[in-house]
C-alpha positions in Angstrom: 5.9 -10.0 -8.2 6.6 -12.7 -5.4 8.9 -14.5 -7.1 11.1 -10.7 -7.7 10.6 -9.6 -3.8 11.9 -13.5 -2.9 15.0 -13.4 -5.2 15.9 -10.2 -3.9 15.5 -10.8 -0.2 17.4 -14.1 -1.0 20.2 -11.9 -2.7 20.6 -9.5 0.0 20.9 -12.6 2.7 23.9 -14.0 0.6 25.6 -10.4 0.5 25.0 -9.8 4.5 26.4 -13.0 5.0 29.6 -12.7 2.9 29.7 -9.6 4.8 30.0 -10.1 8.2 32.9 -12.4 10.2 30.9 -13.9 12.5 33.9 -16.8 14.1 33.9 -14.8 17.2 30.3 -14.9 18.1 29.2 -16.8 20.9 25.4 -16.4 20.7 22.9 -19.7 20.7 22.4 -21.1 16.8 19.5 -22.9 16.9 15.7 -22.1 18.3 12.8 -24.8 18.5 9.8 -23.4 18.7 6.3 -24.9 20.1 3.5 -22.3 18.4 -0.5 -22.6 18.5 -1.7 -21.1 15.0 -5.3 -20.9 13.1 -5.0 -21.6 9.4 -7.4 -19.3 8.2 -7.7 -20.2 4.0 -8.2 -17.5 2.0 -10.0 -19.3 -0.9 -10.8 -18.7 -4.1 -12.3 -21.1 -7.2 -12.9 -21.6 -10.7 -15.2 -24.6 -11.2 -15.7 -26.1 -13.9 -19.0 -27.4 -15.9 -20.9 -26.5 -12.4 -20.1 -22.9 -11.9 -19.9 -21.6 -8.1 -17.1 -21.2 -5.7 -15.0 -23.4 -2.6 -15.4 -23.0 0.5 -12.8 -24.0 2.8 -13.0 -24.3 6.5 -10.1 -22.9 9.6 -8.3 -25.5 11.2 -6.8 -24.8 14.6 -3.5 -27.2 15.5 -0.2 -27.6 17.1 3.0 -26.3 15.3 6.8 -26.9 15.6 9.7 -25.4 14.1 13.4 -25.1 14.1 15.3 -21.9 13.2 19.3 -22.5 12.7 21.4 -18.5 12.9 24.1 -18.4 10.2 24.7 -15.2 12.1 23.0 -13.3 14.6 20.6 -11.5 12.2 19.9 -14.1 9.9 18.4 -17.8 10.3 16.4 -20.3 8.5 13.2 -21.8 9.7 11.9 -24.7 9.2 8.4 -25.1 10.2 6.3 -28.7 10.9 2.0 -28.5 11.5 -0.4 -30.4 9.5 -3.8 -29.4 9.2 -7.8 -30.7 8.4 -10.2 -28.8 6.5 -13.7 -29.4 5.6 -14.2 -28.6 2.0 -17.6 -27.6 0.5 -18.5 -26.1 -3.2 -21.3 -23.5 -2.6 -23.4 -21.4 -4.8 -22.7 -24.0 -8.2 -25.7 -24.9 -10.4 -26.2 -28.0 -8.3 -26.2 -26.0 -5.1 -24.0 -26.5 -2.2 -22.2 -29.8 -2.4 -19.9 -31.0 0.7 -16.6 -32.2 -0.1 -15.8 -33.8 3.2 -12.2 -33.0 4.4 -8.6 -33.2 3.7 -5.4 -32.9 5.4 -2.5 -30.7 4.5 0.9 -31.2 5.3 2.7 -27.9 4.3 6.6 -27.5 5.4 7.6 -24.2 4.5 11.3 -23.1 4.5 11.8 -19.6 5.3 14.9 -17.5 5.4 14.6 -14.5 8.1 16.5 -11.2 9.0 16.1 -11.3 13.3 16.6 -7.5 14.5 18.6 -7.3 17.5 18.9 -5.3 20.6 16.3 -5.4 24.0 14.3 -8.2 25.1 12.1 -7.7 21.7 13.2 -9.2 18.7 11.3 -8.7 16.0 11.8 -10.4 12.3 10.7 -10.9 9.2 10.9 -13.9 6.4 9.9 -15.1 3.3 10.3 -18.9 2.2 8.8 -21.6 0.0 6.5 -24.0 0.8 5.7 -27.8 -0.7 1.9 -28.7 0.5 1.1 -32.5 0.5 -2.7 -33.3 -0.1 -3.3 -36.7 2.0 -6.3 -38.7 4.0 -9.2 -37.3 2.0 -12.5 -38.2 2.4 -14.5 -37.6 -0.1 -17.9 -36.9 1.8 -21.4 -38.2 0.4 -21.3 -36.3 -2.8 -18.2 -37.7 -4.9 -17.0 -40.8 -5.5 -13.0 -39.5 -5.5 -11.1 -36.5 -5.1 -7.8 -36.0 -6.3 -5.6 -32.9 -5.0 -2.3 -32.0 -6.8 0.7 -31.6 -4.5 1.7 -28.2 -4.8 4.4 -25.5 -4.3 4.0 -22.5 -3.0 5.8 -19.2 -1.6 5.3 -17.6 1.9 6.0 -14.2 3.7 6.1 -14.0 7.9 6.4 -11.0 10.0 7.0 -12.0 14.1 8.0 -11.1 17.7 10.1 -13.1 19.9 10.3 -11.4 23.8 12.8 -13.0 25.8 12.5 -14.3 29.4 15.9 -15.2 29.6 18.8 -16.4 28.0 17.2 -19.3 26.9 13.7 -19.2 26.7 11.0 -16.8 25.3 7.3 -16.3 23.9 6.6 -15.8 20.3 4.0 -14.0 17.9 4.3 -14.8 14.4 1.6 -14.1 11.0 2.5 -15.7 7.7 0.8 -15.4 4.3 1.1 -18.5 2.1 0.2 -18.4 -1.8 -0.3 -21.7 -2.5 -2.8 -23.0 -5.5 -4.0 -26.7 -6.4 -5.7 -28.3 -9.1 -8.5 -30.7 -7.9 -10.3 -33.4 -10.1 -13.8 -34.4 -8.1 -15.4 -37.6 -9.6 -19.0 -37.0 -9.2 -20.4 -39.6 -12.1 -22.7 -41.1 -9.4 -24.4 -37.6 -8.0 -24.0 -35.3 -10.7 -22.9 -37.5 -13.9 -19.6 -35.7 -14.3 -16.1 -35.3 -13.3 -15.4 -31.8 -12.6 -12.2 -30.0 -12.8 -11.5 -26.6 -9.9 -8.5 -24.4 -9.8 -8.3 -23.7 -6.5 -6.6 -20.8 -4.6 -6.2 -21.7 -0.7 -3.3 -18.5 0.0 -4.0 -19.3 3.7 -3.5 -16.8 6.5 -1.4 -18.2 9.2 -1.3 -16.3 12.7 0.4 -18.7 15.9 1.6 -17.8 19.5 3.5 -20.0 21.5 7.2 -20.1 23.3 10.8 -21.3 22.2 14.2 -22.7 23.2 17.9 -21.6 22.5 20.5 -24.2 22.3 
């Protein structure tokens, strides 16, 4: 079902575009963007040989984007944030078992329809996103975890208010459905590797300001 609501909003950008004549316009193309968000994961497990769930923790950080108007309604966005989150398996047959942290470097390219008219703007997007699993440590239970890069898809609703003709705040919630594989060697603790499919689908809500230019 994501994949059909994606290929149509993708289908209707390319026939608004071929639609409108946009050589006269004067308005500003591009939009940086300096947003606070929570990553708020949405997790869900299947572990294997142990049973039990993940647990994944919120990471609060700084995010930046750029959003380029092929016409005054529709843009792309391109948005840059990485993240840490403390990872734990709870309620398996071994008990709770932390599995220190990881970082997350998600880019997610979105394609947006910007309504127009008044000093609010709303819009809304949907994109894809590649998340890159890096600087794990492992905590005291495993000896190595291994996270599969992974792509994922991603649907935003926001609110730009303008202060001027150049800059403005913003309000912006995204869903992202991502999903990795993990492989956790635990030979030394628990005298296994263990296999998890995990679901992360993180909620993503940030407020910040922007540019024109």
């Amino acid at each position: 079902m994501k994949k059909v609501l994606f290929g149509i909003f993708v289908l209707l950008a390319v026939f608004q575009l071929k639609a409108q004549d946009d050589g006269t316009s004067d308005f500003k193309r591009w939009q940086a963007r300096l947003r606070l968000i929570s990553v708020i994961p949405d997790e869900d497990a299947t572990i294997q040989a142990i049973g039990g769930n993940a647990d994944i923790s919120t990471s609060y950080v700084p995010e930046l984007d750029f959003t380029y108007f092929f016409t005054e309604n529709w843009a792309a966005e391109l948005i840059l944030a990485t993240t840490n989150h403390d990872v734990e398996a709870v309620a398996t047959s071994a008990g709770n078992i932390d599995l220190g942290d990881v970082w997350l470097l998600p880019p997610t390219l979105s394609l947006q329809y910007h309504f127009t008219g008044g000093k609010l703007k709303p819009y809304l997007g949907a994109g894809i996103n590649y998340t890159i699993f890096y600087g794990v440590d492992e905590g005291p239970a495993a000896d190595d975890i291994d996270y599969d890069n992974a792509f994922g898809f991603s649907f935003q609703a926001g609110l730009d208010y303008e202060l001027n003709d150049r800059w403005f705040l913003n309000f912006d919630i995204k869903k992202l459905f991502l999903q990795t594989d993990a492989t956790i060697n635990a030979t030394t603790a628990l005298g296994a590797t263990v296999n998890a499919d995990v679901d992360i689908n993180p909620l993503i809500i940030g407020v910040g300001f922007g540019m024109k230019f």
